[in-house]
C-alpha positions as CSV (number, residue, x, y, z in Angstrom):
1,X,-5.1,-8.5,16.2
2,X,-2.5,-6.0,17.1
3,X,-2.6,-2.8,18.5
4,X,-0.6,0.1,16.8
5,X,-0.3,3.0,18.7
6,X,-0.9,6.4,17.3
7,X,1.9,9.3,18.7
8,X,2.6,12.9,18.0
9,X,5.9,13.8,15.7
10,X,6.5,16.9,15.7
11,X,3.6,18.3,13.7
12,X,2.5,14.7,12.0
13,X,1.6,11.4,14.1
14,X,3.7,8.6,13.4
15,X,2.9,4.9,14.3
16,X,4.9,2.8,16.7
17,X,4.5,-1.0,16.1
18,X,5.3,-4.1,18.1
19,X,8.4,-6.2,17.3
20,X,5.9,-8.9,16.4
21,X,3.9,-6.1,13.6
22,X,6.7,-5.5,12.2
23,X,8.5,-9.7,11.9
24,X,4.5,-10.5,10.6
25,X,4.9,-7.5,7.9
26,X,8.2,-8.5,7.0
27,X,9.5,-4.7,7.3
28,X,12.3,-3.2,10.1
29,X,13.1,0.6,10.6
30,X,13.8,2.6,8.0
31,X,11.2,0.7,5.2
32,X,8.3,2.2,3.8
33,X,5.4,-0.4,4.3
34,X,2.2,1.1,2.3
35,X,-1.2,1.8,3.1
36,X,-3.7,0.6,0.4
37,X,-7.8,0.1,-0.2
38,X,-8.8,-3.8,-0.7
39,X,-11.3,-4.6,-3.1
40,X,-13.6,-4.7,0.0
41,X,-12.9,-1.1,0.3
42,X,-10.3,-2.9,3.7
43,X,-6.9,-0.6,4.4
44,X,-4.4,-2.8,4.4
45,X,-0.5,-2.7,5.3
46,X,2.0,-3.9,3.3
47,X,5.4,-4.0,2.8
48,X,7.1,-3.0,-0.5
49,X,7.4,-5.4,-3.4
50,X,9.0,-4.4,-6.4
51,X,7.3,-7.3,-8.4
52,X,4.2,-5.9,-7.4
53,X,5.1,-2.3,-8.4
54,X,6.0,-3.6,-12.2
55,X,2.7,-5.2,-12.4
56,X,1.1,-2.1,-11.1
57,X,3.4,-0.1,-13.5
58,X,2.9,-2.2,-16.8
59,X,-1.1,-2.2,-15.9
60,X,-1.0,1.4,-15.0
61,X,0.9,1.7,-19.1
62,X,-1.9,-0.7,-20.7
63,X,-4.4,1.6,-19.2
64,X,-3.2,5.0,-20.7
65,X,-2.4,3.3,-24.1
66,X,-6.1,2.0,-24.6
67,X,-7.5,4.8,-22.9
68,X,-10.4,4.8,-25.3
69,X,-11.1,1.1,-25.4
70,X,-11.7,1.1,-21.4
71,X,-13.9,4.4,-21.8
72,X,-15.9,2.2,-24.6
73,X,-15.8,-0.6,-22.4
74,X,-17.1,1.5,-19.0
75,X,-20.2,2.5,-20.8
């Protein structure tokens, strides 16, 4: 486990992580690691993948193309 440590910026918080947070997440300064939900309802940190994006993009396409099947299918 390691800690992150929560800081005032201005009128946001920002996060200040260890060198060793940041080598595990495979980010450095400037990236924009992302924050998601797990299926086990988890937050998790990640950095950016782009191959992960398409396959988020293309399912995020299927879904609003066969908007009526899934409705069907959710009843």
């Amino acid at each position: 486990m390691i800690p992150i440590k929560l800081t005032q910026v201005g009128n946001s918080v920002g996060a200040v992580f260890p060198k060793e947070a940041l080598h595990e997440l495979g980010v450095q300064k400037g990236d924009t690691p992302y924050l998601t939900r797990g299926p086990d309802g988890a937050m998790r940190l990640s950095a950016y993948n782009d191959a992960v994006q398409r396959q988020i993009d293309m399912g995020q396409g299927l879904m609003d193309e066969h908007r009526d099947v899934f409705r069907a299918l959710a009843k």
